[in-house]
N, C-alpha and C positions, 0 to 999 in steps of 0.2 A: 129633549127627546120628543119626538113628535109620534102619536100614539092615534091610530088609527082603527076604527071598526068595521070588520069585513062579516060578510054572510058565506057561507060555502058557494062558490064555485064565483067571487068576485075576487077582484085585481086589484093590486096597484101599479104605479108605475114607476120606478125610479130612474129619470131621464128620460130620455127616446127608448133603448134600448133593453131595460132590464123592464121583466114584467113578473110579477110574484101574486101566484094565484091561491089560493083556499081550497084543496081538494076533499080535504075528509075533517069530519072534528068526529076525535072519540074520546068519549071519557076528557081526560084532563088534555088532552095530547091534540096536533090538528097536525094534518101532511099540508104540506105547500110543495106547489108546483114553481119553479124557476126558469125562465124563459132569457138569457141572457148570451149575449156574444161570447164563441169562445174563449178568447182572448182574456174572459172575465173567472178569476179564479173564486169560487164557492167553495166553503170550510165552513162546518160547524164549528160555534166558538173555540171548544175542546181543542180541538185539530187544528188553527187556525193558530192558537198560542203554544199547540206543542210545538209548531213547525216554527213557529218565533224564537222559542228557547233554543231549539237545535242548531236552527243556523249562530246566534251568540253563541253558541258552547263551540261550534265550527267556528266562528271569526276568532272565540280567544284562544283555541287550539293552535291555529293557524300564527297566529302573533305570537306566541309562546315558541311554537317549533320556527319562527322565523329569527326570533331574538337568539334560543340559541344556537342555532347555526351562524347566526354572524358573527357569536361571542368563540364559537369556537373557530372558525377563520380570522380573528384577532390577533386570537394568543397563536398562531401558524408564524 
């Protein structure tokens, strides 16, 4: 992990494209600023792993409801 020290209202850069700025420190907490391409989906980690888990609970759904529908067009 590469760990980096910023001052309010300095940047970094990840790539050309993404830039992550330092807008407030309070207390324990600090806002950052994101300056990235559409294109570029932004998740807090929370969010970022619930939507992990839901598509797996969607992909085993889906292979589940696919298995038995073939097992019942078998026995047809």
């Amino acid at each position: 992990m590469l760990v980096l020290t910023r001052k309010l209202n300095e940047s970094i850069m990840i790539g050309n494209d993404i830039e992550i700025t330092i807008l407030a420190v309070e207390g324990e907490q600090i806002k950052l600023g994101i300056n990235a391409p559409k294109q570029v989906e932004i998740h807090r980690k929370e969010i970022y792993l619930a939507i992990q888990q839901e598509n797996n609970e969607a992909i085993n759904t889906k292979s589940t409801l696919l298995s038995n529908l073939s097992d019942y067009f078998k026995k047809k």
